[in-house]
N, C-alpha and C positions, 0 to 999 in steps of 0.2 A: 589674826583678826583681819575681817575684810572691811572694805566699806561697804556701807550701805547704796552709794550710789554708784551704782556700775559704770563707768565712761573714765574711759579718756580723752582728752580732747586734743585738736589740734591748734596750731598758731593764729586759728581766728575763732576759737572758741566753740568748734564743731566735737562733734562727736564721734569719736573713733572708736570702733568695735576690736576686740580683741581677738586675735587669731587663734585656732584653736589647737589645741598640743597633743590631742590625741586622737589620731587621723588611722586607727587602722580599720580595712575592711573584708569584713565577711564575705565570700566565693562559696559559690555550689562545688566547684573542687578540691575548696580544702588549698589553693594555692597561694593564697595571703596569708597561711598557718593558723586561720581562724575558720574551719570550714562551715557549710550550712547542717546545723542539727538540731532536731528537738528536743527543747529540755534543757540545751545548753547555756542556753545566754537570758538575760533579765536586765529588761529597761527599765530605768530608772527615770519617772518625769513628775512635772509639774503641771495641773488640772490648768493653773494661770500663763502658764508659761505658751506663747504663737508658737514660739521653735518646738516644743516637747508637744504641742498640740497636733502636728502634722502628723507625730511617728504615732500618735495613737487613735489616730483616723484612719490612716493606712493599715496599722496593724490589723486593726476591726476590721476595711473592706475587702483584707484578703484573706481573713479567717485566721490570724495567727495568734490567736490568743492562747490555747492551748502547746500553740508551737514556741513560745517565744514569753516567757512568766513579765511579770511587770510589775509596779510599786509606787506610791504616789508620796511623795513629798506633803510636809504642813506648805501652805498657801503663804505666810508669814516670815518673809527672812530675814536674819538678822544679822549681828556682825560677825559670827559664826557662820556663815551663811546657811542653805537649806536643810531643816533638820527633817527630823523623821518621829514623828508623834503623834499620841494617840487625835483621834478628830474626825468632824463629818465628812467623808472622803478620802479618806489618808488613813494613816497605821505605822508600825512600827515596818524595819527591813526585814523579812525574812528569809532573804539570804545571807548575810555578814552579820545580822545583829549591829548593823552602825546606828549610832546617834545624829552622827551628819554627814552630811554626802559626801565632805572633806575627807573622810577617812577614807573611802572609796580610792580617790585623786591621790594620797600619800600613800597609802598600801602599795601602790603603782608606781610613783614615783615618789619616794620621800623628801625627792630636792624640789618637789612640784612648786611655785609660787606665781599661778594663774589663777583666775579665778575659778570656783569650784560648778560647771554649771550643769543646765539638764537643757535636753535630753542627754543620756551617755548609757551605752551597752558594758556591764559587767560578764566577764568569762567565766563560768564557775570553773571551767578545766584546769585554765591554768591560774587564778586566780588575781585575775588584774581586771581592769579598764580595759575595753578592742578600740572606743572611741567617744569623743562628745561632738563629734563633726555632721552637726546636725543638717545639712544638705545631701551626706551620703547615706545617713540612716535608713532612708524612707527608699530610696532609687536600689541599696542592697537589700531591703525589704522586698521589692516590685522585681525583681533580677536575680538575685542568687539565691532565693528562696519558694523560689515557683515549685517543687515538687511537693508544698507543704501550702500551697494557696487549695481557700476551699472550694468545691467546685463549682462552677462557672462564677469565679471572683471575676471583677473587670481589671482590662489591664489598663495600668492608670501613667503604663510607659511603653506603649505603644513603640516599636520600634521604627518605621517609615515619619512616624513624630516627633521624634527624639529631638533631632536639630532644632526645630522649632521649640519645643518644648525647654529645652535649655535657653534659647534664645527669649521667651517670654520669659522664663525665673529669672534671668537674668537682670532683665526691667524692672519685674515686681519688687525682687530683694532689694534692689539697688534704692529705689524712688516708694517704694508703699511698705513691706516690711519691715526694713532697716530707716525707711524715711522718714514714719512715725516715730523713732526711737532718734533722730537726728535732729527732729525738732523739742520732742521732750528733753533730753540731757542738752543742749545748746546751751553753753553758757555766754554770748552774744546775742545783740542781738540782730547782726549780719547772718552768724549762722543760722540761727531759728526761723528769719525768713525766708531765705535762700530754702533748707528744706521744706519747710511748708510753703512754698510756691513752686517746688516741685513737685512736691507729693500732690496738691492738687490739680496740678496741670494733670501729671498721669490719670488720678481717676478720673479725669475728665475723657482721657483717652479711652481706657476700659467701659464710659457709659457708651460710647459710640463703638465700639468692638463688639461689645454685649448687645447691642440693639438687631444685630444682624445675626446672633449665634447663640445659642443656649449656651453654650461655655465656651470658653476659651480659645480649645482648639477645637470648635465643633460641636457636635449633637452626643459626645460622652464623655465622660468629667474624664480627668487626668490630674499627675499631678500638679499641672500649673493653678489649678479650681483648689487643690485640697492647700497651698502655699498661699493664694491670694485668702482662701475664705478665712482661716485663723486671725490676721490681719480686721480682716470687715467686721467677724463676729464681734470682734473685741473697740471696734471706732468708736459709737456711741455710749459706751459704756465706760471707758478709759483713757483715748486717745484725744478725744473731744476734749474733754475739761485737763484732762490729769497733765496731759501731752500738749496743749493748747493748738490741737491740730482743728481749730474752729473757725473756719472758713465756711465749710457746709459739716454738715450731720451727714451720714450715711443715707437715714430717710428722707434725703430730700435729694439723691439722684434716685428716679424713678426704676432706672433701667437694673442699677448696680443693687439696689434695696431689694426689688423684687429676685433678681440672680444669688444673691445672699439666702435669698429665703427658700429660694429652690435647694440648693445644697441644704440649710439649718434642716429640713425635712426629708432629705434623704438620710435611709437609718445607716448611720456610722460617722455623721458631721453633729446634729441638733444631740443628740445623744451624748455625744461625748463634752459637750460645752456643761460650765460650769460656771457660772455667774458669782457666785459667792467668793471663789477661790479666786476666778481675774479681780474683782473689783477691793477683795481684803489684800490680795498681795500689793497690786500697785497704789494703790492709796496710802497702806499701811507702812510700806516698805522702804518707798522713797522719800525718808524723811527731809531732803530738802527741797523736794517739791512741794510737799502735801506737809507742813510741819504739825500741825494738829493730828495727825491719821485720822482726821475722821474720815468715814466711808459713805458717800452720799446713798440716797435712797435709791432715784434713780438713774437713771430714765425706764419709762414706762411705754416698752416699745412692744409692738405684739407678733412673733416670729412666727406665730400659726397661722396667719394672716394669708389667703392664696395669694399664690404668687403669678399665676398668669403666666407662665414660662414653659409652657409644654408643646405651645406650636411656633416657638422662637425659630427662626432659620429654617 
């Protein structure tokens, strides 16, 4: 049995993320003994989940949905953690016939005792886990699977960006994707302000980065755009109240609101968001934050709204 509340924390009551145990990666040569092939492998994620939310934007913008099967988890976890049930947006596995994701993780390793998480690539070949090392999922997506991207897919790993590009994930993970989960699990409350006075500093930085550049690194998204936006989709809706990251709303930095909404309306970001599943998992889930689970109504924010972001930079 797991708990329900994921964190460890440190000696001032921070939140420490858990390292991840299954690190291996797919190669277009077949040289990490996991090669690139169709048909062979099935990701396993969650509609609520930022981490699982990247590999399934990437997957859509480079056309691999037919190359690469997929499967959605219930929204709801519990001490068993992520099952697999019938529901709107979710279904049974139909690869393994598993009940919960955990048998995935033990089939693989039976001495496993990590937490069981998503996103993670099952092998049907050989019959394990390749990985839940959800920073290499999307980069072996955009890199060792290019003979299978659709055609004229963008490249969202741009090689002469690369350094850059690691260098921005870098900041974002550290202070806005892992930052909001630093102030939510905080059990202090030195840590909880420390993170959320970072985290806000950053997006303060990103309004003014954004003011000069339609994204990120420039006038075409990459993956630094598809790592920050799962993050934003989800601030007003979760990280605000649930996370008590309420210093600002999202809709009240002009620059970053309207940059969000550019992505939410590009097809393969707004498509793939699913409100019902962020808003029942983390409410519901973390029973000592939210002890009631109730799931609020809203907020009532309008992402079809122009965004004014087309003659940026």
């Amino acid at each position: 049995m797991q708990s329900q509340f994921p964190a460890e924390t440190g000696a001032k009551g921070e939140f420490v993320r858990q390292r991840y145990r299954f690190q291996g990666r797919i190669t277009a040569d077949g040289s990490s003994g996991y090669p690139a092939e169709a048909g062979r492998y099935h990701l396993y994620v969650s509609l609520a989940c930022p981490w699982a939310h990247r590999t399934i934007i990437v997957r859509r913008l480079l056309g691999l949905e037919e190359v690469i099967s997929m499967s959605v988890v219930d929204p709801v976890r519990d001490e068993r953690g992520w099952a697999f049930r019938e529901g709107p947006g979710h279904g049974p596995d139909p690869v393994c016939d598993f009940r919960f994701l955990s048998e995935a993780y033990l089939r693989t390793d039976p001495g496993y005792t990590g937490r069981y998480t998503v996103p993670c690539i099952w092998d049907r070949v050989t019959g394990r886990l390749v990985t839940n090392n959800y920073p290499d999922i999307t980069l072996d997506f955009e890199t060792e699977f290019r003979a299978f991207h659709r055609p004229g897919a963008p490249d969202l790993y741009p090689e002469p960006l690369r350094a850059e590009i690691d260098e921005v994930n870098a900041v974002i993970y550290r202070e806005v994707n892992n930052g909001v989960y630093r102030a939510g699990f905080a059990v202090s409350q030195e840590a909880y302000e420390s993170a959320v006075d970072t985290l806000f500093a950053r997006l303060d930085w990103l309004e003014a980065r954004l003011a000069t550049r339609r994204f990120l690194l420039g006038d075409a998204i990459t993956e630094s755009d598809i790592r920050l936006f799962t993050t934003l989709v989800r601030f007003d809706s979760v990280y605000h109240g649930h996370f008590k990251c309420n210093l600002r709303r999202l809709v009240d930095y002009p620059i970053l609101w309207g940059y969000a909404r550019d992505l939410y309306q590009t097809p393969g970001f707004g498509d793939t968001v699913d409100f019902d599943h962020i808003k029942r998992h983390y409410y519901q889930t973390h029973e000592r934050i939210n002890p009631t689970r109730i799931v609020p109504k809203g907020p009532l924010v309008d992402w079809a709204e122009p965004h004014g972001r087309e003659e940026v930079g």
